[in-house]
N, C-alpha and C positions, 0 to 999 in steps of 0.2 A: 278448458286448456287443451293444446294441443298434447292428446296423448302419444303421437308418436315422436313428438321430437322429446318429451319426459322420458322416454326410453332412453335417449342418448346419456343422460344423467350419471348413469350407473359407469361405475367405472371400467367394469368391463366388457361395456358396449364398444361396439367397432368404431371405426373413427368417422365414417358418415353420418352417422348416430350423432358421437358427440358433437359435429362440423354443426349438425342441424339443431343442438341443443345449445349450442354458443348461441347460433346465430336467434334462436328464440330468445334467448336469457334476454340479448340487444334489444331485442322486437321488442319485447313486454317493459324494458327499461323506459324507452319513450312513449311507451301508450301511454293513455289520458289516465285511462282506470282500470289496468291490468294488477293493480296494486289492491284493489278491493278483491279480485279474483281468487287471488293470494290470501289475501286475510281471513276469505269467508272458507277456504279450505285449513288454515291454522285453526281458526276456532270452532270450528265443526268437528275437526279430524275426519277428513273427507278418505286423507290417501296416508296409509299405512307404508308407504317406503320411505324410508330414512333420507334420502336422496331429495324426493321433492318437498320434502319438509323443507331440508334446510336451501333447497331454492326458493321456496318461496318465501321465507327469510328475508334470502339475500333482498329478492324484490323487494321486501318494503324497506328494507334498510338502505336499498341506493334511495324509495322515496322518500324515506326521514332524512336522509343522509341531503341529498340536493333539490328535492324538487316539494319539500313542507310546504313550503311558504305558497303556494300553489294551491292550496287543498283549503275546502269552504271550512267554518268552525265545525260542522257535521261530521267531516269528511277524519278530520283529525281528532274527534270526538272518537269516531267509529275506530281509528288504529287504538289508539286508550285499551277502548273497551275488548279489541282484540285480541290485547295482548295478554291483560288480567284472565280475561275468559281461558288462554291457553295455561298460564298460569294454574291457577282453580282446577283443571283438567289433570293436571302434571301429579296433584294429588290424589289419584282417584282412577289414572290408568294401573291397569296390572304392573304392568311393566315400564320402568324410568326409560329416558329418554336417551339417546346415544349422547355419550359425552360432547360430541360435536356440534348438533344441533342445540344443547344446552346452552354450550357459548358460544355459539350466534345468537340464538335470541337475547342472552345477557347483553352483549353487544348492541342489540336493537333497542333494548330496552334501555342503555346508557346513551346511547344520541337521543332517545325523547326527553330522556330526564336532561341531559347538556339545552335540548331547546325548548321545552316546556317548564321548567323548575322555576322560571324565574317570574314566572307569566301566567300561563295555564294550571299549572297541577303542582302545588307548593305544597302537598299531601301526599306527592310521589311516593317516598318511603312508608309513611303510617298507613298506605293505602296497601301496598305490596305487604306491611306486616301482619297488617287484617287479614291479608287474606292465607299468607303460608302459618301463622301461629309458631305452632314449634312441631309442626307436622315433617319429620326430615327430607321428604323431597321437597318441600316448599321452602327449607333451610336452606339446603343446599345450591336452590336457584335465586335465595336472598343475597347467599355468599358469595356468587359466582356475579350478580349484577352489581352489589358492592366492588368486586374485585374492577368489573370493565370501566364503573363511571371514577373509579379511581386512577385509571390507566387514560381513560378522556382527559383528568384534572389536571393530572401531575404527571403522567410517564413523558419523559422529554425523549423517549426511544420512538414514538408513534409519531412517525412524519405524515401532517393531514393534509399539507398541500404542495402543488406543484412547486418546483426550484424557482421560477421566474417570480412568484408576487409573495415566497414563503414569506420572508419577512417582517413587508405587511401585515400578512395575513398571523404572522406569529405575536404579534404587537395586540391585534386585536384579539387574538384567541388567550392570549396569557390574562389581556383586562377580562376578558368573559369568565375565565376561569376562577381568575381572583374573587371575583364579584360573586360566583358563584359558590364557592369554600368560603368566603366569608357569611353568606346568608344560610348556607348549613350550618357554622358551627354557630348562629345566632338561633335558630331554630329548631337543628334535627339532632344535630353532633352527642348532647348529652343519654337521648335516648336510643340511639343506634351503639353509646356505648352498653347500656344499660339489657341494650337484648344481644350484644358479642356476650356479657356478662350472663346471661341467662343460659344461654347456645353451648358455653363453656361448662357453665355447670350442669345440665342439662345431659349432655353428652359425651365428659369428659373421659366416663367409663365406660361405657354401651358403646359409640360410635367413635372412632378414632379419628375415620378420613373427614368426616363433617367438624372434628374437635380442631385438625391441624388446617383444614378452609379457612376455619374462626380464625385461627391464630396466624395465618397469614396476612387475613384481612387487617386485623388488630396490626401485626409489623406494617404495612402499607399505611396505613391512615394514621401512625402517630407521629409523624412524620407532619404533617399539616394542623393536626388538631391539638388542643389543651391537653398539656402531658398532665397534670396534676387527675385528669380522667382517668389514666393509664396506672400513671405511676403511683399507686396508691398500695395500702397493704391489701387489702382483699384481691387487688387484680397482680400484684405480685407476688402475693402467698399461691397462688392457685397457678401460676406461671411456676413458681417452684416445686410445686407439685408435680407439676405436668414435667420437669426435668427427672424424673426418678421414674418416670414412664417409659419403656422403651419406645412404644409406637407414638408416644408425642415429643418424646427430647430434642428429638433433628430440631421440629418447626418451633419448640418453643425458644430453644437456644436463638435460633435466627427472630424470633419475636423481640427477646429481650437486648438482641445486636440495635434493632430498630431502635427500640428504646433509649436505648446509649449513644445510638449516631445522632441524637437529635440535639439540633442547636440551643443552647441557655448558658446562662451566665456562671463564667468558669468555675466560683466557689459552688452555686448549688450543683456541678457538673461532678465536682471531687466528690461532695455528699453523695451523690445517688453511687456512681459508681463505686465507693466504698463501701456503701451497706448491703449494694447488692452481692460483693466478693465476700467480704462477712456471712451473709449468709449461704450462697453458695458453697463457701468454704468448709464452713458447720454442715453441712449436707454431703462432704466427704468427693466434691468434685475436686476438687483439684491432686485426688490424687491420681494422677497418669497413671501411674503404673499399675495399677486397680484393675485399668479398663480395658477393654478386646474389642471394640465396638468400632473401628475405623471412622464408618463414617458420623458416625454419632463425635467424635472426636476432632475430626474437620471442622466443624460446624464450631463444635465448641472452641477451637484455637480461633475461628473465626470472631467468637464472642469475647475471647479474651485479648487480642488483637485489636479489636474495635474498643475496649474499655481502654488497654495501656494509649495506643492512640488520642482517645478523648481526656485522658489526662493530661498527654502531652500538649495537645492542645491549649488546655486549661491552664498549665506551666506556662506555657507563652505568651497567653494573653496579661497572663498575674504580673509576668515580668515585665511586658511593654506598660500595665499601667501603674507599674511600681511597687506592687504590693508584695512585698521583700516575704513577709512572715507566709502567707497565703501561699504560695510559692512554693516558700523551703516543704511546707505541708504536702500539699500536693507532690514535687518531687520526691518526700519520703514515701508517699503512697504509688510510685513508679514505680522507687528500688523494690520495694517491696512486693514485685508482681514478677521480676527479672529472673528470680529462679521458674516459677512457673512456665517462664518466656519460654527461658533453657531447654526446660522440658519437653515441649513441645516442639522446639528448636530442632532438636534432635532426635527425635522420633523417626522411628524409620520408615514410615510413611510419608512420602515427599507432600502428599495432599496437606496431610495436618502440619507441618512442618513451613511449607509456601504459604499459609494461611496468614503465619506468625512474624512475616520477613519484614514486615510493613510499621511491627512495633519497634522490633530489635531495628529497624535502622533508624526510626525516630528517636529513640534509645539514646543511638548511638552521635545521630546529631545534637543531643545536650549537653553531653560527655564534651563534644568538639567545643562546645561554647562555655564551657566549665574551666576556671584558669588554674584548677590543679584538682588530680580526680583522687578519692581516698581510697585506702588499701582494697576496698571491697569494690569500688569502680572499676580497679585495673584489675582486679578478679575475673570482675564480669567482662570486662573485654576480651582477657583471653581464653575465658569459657566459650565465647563467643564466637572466636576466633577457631577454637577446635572443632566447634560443633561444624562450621562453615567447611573444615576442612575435610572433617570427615562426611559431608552431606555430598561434599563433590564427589566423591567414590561413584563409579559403574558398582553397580551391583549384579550377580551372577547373570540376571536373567536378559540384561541388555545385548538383544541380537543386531551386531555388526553387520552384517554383511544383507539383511533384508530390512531398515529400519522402519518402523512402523508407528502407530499414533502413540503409545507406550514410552517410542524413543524420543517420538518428538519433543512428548511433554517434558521430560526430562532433560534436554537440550533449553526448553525454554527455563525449568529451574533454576538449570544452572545460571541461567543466564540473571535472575536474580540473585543467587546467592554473590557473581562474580561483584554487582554493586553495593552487597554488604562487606565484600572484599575491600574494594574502594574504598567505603566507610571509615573501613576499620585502620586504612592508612591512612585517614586524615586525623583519626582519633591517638594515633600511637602508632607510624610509621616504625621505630625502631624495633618494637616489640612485633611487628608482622613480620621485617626482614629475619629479626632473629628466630622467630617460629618454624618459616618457610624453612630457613639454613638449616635449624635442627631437623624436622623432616626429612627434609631433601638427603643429608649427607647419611642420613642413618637408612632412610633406602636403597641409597644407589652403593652405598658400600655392599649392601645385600641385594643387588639385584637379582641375579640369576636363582635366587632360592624364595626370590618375593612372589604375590601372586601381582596378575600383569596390574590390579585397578588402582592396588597402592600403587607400583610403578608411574604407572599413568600418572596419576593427581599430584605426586610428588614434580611431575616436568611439569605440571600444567602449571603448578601453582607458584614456580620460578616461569610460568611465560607470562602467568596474570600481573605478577610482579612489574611487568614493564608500563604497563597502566594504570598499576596501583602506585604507585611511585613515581608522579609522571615528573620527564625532564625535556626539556628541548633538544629536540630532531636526535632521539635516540640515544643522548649522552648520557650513556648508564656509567660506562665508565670512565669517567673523570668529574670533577667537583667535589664534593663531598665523600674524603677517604674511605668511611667504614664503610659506606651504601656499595661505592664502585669494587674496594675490596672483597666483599660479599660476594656478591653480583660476579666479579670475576672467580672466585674459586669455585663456585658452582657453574659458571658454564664449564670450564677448568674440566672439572669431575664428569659434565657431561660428554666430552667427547673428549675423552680418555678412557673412561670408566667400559668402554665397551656395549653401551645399553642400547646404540642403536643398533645390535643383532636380537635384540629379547622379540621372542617369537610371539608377538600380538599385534596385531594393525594400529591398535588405539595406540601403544607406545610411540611403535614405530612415527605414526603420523604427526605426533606429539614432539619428540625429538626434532623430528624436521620444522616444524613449525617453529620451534621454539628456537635452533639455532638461524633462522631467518631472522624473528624475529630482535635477537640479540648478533645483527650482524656486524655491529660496531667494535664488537669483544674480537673479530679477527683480525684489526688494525692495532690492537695492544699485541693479540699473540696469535701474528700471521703466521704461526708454525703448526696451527694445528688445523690451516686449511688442506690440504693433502688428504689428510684422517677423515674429514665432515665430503670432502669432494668424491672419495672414496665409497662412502656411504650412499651418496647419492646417484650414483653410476654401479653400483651393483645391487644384486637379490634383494639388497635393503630397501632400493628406494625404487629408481625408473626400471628391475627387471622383478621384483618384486611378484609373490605369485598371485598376489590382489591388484585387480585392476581400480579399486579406489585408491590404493597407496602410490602406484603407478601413477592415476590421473593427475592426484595431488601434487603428488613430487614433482612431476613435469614444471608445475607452474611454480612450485618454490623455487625448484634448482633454475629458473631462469629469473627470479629475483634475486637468489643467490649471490649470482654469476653479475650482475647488473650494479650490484652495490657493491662489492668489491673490486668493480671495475680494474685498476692496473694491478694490485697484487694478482689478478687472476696470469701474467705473464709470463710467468715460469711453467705456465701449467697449458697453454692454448692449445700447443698442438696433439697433445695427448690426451685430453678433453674432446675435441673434435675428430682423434683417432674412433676413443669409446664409443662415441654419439650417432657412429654414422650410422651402423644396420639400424638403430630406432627413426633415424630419416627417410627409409625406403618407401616409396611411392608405393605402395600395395595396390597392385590391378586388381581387377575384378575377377581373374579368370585362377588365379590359381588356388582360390580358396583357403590361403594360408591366413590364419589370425595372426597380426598384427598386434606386439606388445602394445602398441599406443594408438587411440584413436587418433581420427584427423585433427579434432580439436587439440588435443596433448600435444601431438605434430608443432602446431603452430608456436609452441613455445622452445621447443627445443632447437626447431629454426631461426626463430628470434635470437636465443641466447649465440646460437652458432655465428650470426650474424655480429650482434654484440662481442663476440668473443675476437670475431675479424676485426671491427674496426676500430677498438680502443685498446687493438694491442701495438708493441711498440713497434712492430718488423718497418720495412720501407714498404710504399707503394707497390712496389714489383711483387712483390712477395704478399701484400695484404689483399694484389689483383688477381694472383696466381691462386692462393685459398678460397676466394669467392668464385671463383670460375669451376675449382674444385668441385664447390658447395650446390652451384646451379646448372652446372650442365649438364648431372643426370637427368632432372627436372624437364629441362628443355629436350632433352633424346627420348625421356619416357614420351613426352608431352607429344610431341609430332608420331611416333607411335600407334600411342590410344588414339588421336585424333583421326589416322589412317582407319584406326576400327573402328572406329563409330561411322566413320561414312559409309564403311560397308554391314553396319549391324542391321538386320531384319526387325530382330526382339528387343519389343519395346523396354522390357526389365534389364536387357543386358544394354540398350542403348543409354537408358537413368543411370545405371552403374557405371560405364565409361564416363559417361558427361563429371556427375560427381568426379569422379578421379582426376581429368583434366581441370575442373573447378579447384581441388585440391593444390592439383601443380602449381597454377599462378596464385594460390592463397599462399599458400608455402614462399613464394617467388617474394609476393608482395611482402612479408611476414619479416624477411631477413632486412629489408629496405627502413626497417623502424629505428634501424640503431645510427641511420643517416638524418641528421636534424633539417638540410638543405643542401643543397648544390654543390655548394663550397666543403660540403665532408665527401661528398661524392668523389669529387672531382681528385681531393687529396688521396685517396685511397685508392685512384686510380681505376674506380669501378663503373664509370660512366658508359664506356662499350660492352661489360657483362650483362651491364640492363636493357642498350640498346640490343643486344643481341635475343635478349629475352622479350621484351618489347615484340622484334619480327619474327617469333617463333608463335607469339601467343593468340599475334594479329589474327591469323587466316581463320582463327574459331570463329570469327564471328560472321564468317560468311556460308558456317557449317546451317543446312535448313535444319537441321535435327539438335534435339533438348536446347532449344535456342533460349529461353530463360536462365535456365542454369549457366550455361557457358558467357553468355554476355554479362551475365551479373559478376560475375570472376575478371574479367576483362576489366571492367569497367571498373572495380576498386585498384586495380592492378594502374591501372592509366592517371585513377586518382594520386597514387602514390608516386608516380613517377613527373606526376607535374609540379609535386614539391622537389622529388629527389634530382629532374635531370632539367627541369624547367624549358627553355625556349628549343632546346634537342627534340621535345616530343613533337612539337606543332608539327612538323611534316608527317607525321602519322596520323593525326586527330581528323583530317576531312575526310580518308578513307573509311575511318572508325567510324566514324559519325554516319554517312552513308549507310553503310552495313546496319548500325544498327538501327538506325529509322527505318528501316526495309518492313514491313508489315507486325507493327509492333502491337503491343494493346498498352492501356493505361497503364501498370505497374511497370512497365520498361519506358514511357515516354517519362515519367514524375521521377525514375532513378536515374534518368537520362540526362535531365537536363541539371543537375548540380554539378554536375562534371563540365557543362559548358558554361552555368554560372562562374564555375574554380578557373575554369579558362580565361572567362572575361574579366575575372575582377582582377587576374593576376598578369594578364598580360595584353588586357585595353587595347589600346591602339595596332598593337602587334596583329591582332586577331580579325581586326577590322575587316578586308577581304573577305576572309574565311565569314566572319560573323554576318554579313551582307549577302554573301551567296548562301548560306544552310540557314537565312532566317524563315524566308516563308515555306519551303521543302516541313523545316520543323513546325511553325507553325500550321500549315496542311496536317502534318500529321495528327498534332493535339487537337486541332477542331474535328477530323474525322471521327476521331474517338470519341470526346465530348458531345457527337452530335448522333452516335448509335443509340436507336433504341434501347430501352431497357425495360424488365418487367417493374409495375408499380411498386410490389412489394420486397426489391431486390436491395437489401440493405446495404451489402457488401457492396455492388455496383456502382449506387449512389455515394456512398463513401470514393470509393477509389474516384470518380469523377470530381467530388468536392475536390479531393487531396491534387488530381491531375490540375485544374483549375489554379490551386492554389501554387503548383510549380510552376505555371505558364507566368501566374502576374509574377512569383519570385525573381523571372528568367525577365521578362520588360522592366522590373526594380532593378535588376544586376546593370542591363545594357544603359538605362540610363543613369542610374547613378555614376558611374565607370566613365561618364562624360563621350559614351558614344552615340547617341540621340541621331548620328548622321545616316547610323545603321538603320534604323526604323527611315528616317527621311527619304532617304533614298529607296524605298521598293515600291515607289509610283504611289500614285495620289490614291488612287482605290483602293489598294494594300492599306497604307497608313491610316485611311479614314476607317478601315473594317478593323483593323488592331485599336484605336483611339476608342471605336465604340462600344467592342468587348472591356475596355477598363470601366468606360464608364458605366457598363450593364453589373459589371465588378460589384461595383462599388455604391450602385440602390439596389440590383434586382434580387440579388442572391444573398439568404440571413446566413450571412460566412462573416463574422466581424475580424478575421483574421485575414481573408480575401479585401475584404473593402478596406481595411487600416492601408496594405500595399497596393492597392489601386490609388488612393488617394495620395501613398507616398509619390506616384509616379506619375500622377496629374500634376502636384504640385513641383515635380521635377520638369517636366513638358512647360508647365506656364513661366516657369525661372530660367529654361531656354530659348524658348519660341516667344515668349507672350511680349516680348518688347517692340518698338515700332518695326523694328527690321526681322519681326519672324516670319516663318512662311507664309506664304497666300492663305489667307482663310483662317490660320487656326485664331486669330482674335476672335473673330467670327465665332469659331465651334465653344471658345470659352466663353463665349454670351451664352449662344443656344443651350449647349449641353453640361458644358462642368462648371460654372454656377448655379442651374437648379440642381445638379445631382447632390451638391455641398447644402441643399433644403432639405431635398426629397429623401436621401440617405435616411436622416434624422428624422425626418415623421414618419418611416416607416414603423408597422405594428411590431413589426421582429424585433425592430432598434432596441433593445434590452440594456436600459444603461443598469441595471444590477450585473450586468456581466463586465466583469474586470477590460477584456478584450475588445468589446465593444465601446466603452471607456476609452479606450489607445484612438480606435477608430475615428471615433469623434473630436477627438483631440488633433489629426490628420487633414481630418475635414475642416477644422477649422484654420490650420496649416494654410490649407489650399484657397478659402476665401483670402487669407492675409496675404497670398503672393500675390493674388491675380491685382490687388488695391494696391502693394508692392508697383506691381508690371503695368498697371492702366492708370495708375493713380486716379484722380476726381474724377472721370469717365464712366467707371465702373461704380462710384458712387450713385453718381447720377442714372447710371442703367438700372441700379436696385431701387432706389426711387420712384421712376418714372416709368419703368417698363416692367419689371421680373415681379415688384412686391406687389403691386396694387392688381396685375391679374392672379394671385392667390387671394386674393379679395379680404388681402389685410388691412386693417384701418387705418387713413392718413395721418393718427395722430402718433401711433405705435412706428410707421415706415418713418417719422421725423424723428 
């Protein structure tokens, strides 16, 4: 072997090292017999570094793995014999082998047995027990190739082949599999249990880690195999023992979950798992509050979880097949596991507690299907119901303000607990409303002497309410008296009660959420907007000394303000008083912090916008406020723009740009509360935008941070061909100019959606304009498309697919748009060099999202042109070229009909054969006949 590129191996070799140890690992992959080299170094123990062990592993395992079937019967006799040999070794070196390399060879040794077992070596396993006995390293590499050819058979997480033929390939690996677990358990299954049985008892004392391998393996494989193997008294006696073990409880617990997750007929399903709670229960587990052992208790909510589940199970199926008595049984043996539920329910360990959530809502869906539940059901509901409430509690140690993986989890708890919330209004809606009311009222009467988590949970769980109780499009209050009654005295209490001053973020952002959320309550009592509007415009919400409460609030207070639309009238112009300093354009040079980022920004502009144009004032006055609102914008804007022409530094020139980028976001931002033209025009705002319009032009002629700045233009332009429609076009040829000026691909693909929006909106109008900037644009995207790039430049190649993919969108626009005269007109060489990029489109390149819209726009060209009266020649070019490209598309190797997209594509293509027999009728029949099919040298009986 090459010993110096072995050197690269190690992980802290340099990187020409490893460069040169990849590129060997390749080398030795395709050799003929680099894989014996390999194996005579395994079974020798040639090299004592842990490194080249387990690459020479890897070798033979890519040769088991793809290149077996290749190897003379000698050859694959010789890996056999290599592997046992290393085996044999394992017991008898000083020292065990790094966990690593252990399983890798497990690994290797599970693809021989996947391709030899059925064939070659049907003694796989008695051969391997021959040889490790009950020797514990020879156990433990028993346990660990059990463990891999178990993960070969059944783990459906081990994706073995590529996405394009998976399928297939899943089809035939699942029969091999089958095929292959069923000739085990004909076979080996009885004695492989009989030596876990051995292993077990063998080591249940002496060796812990080799006892809980056993018993992992046992949970994995009973799953597939004859439970009555497992489930017996000696292998359940001795599973119970092992629960009274500290260092075996975890794996046995999760052993005997196995055992209970496994499929069989519902009545033997209540037997097992009652006798096994019987006896676990005589064994003094179920008392919780005994235990200190966290994650020992995890584990076991997990086992208890998996049993209440496999009942209910069991209950379901007893009831789809009628078996009434079976049933009522089974249900009794539910109830009777629901305090243990509790218990764990409410544990203060959210681990053991999340474990449990899966039974209690299954629980809680029999209840739902139950047509009247007994004194002790609605017990349990609203034990259920407590525990639910008090699990949402923040607990002391949850850090606000740096969240971390701790918090995350606990965000995701909650997020189950909230669907037992759900649950439990489907079970008993009345009894949640009136739980939440008690809570609630008895909090917030005490707030300022609460701590903030009650606080908290108490708002949370009148916001959860609105989803627990669902009604259409918000109507909490109305329908149904006692729900809307409720409902309103508690938002009532909340914003009266004073709780949006209580000094905690979580509150605070709770509060605001929640009266967003219930914004329909200020249409019954529009008297307490003033109070909540208040809240939101001071310390409480957008000046806030937290910048998450800040962020937030921004984006409520401009939903707010949006759903309350005309009650907000009384209130506009003092609103827009408060709002203004958090509008200020912040330059780059004075270093002051800004209460709000630019994003925040964008909402407060919006609502300010919003606030102008659905209030009641006239035009004059709705023109006079927006002019207000944008002409600092436009005075900053010309400003920064003078400085950046004259900036040197490149950090202060990004800082300018950003700012100006800012202005027309902000610009654009306020134009959202205009639906089209027609609200424009009413409000009298058509020349604030044209003016903003020619203030914002001349960036784009700035040579400096010209990414930045034309991408702000260009959404700015987007917005204004909805808002001011045919007003823009005398700006757009100069724009367009400017910004085709030496672009690159990410400005040519953002480029041309704005002239797709152009053309589809104003077709003929554009015509001119679209005739003279088509090939200038077209120049531009092929120059791009046609710069080198390095081979291995992902991103490059990407951005060219994507540019590509804008170019055919922008020929799909113009011809659909019924403007085809634009393409006609830029002379016969122009046309025929665009016609033949579509049809390169649409075989040469595996883009099936390019070639679906090449082929839309060939079969738009053949449903214009293709009739006796179309232009010179193109009948012509659809003989020659786009009738076989409607072949050759489709016997391309890339054509992947498993891809959905590729599917559309073909579907296009076949579009475009039916126009062109459409546009030629029997002509083109007879050219497929007589000329196109028989030189693919397809047979004359297939062409008829």
């Amino acid at each position: 072997m090459d010993e110096q590129a072995l050197l690269g191996l190690n992980p802290n070799a340099d990187a020409d090292f490893r460069q040169r140890a990849l590129a060997y690992f390749e080398q030795l992959k395709i050799s003929q017999d680099a894989w014996q080299v390999c194996a005579e170094a395994l079974a020798q123990s040639i090299y004592s570094d842990d490194h080249i062990k387990f690459f020479c592993f890897q070798v033979l395992e890519h040769q088991v793995k793809f290149k077996y079937s290749e190897l003379t019967e000698v050859q694959q006799q010789l890996i056999r014999e290599t592997l046992i040999t290393w085996l044999q070794a394992q017991m008898l070196n000083p020292q065990p082998e790094k966990t690593f390399i252990r399983n890798k060879a497990a690994q290797v040794f599970a693809l021989l047995f996947v391709t030899e077992y059925l064939t070659k070596w049907p003694k796989f396993f008695f051969d391997i027990l021959s040889v490790v006995d009950l020797n514990p390293r020879g156990v433990d590499m028993y346990l660990r190739i059990l463990m891999a050819v178990d993960a070969e058979l059944v783990d459906r997480d081990v994706v073995h082949t590529s996405e394009a033929s998976y399928y297939f390939a899943l089809t035939l690996e699942a029969r091999r599999n089958t095929l292959l677990k069923d000739t085990m358990r004909e076979q080996c299954i009885p004695s492989l249990v009989e030596s876990w049985y051995q292993i077990l008892q063998n080591y249940q004392y002496n060796n812990s880690e080799l006892t809980c391998q056993c018993l992992e393996v046992v949970g994995a494989y009973v799953s597939w195999i004859d439970l009555s193997l497992i489930a017996n008294e000696r292998f359940i006696n001795m599973l119970l023992g092992h629960m009274s073990v500290e260092v075996l409880r975890e794996e046995a617990c999760d052993c005997l979950f196995e055992i209970v997750n496994k499929g069989m007929d519902p009545i033997d399903k209540t037997k097992l798992v009652e006798s096994l709670c019987q006896v676990l229960q005589s064994a003094g587990l179920f008392s919780i509050d005994q235990e200190d052992d966290v994650d020992f208790l995890a584990r076991f909510s997990k086992l208890v979880n998996g049993m209440g589940q496999a009942l209910i199970a069991s209950w379901t199926k007893l009831i789809k097949n009628g078996d009434m008595k079976s049933a009522q049984d089974t249900l009794q043996a539910i109830e009777a596991k629901v305090a243990l539920m509790l218990q764990l329910l409410i544990h203060e360990d959210d681990d053991i507690s999340s474990n449990i959530i899966g039974f209690c809502y299954d629980y809680l869906h029999i209840l739902k299907q139950l047509s009247a539940l007994s004194d002790q059901q609605k017990a349990n509901v609203e034990a259920i119901m407590l525990a639910v409430m008090k699990k949402l509690t923040y607990d002391e140690e949850y850090n606000f303000e740096n969240e971390g993986e701790d918090e995350a989890m606990f965000v995701e708890y909650r997020k189950q607990l909230k669907l037992l919330l759900d649950r439990l209004a489907q079970v008993s809606p009345e009894l949640l409303l009136a739980s939440v009311r008690r809570v609630f009222n008895t909090t917030l009467q005490n707030w300022q002497t609460t701590r903030f988590m009650e606080v908290e949970v108490a708002i949370r769980l009148l916001y959860m309410l609105a989803e627990a109780l669902p009604v259409s499009h918000g109507a909490h209050f109305s329908g149904d008296v006692t729900k809307a009654t409720a409902l309103q005295d508690m938002m009532r209490m909340l914003v009266t009660s004073g709780v949006s001053a209580y000094q905690h973020t979580s509150v605070t952002l709770e509060f605001f959420e929640t009266v967003v959320r219930y914004e329909k309550f200020f249409a019954v009592e529009p008297q307490h907007i003033p109070t909540v509007l208040m809240a939101f415009l001071d310390h409480r919400g957008l000046r806030h000394t937290s910048l998450k409460v800040r962020s937030r609030t921004a984006y409520l207070f401009s939903r707010f303000v949006k759903s309350l639309n005309k009650q907000m009238n009384p209130f506009i112009e003092d609103v827009l008083n408060r709002i203004q300093d958090l509008m200020e354009l912040s330059p780059p040079e004075n270093g002051y912090q800004a209460l709000l980022s630019s994003d925040d920004q964008l909402f407060i502009y919006e609502t300010a916008g919003v606030l102008i144009v659905n209030s009641e004032y006239s035009a004059e006055r709705k023109q006079v406020l927006m002019r207000n609102l944008l002409t600092p914008l436009m005075e900053k804007f010309k400003v920064l723009l003078e400085k950046l022409m004259m900036a040197q530094d490149e950090d202060r020139q990004m800082a300018l740009a950003d700012c100006l980028n800012h202005a027309v976001g902000f610009a654009s931002r306020t134009s959202k509360a205009f639906s089209n033209k027609q609200t424009v025009k009413q409000c009298g705002c058509s020349e604030v935008y044209l003016d903003c319009l020619q203030t914002f032009l001349p960036a784009l002629s700035c040579p400096l941070q010209k990414e930045v700045l034309r991408s702000g233009v260009r959404t700015f332009l987007h917005r204004m061909i909805i808002c001011l429609e045919e007003e823009v076009l005398p700006f757009i040829p100069s724009a367009s100019e400017h910004m085709l000026k030496d672009c690159e691909a990410k400005d040519l693909q953002e480029f041309i959606p704005l002239i797709n929006q152009i053309t589809a909106k104003f077709k003929t109008q554009v015509s001119p304009f679209l005739q003279q900037m088509f090939m200038p644009l077209l120049r531009a995207i092929f120059e791009v498309l046609l710069l080198p790039a390095e081979e291995n430049d992902q991103s490059a190649a990407l951005e060219k697919q994507m540019l590509r993919r804008s170019y055919f969108a922008f020929l799909q626009t113009v011809t659909g748009s019924g403007m085809s005269e634009v393409i006609a007109n830029q002379g016969a060489e122009n046309v025929e060099r665009v016609l033949f990029t579509v049809i390169q489109g649409a075989v040469d390149y595996p883009d099936p999202i390019a070639q679906k819209t090449c082929f839309i726009i060939l079969s738009k060209l053949v449903e214009l042109w293709g009739g006796k009266d179309g232009p010179v020649g193109f009948a012509d070019f659809v003989y020659k070229h786009i009738v076989p490209a409607c072949f050759l598309a489709p016997l391309k190797q890339t054509f992947d009909l498993a891809d959905a997209q590729t599917v559309l594509a073909l579907s296009e293509c076949a579009v475009t054969l039916k126009t062109i027999h459409l546009k030629r009728g029997p002509e083109c029949i007879q050219y497929l006949q007589q000329e196109y099919l028989p030189s693919l040298q397809v047979a004359p009986e297939i062409i008829q």
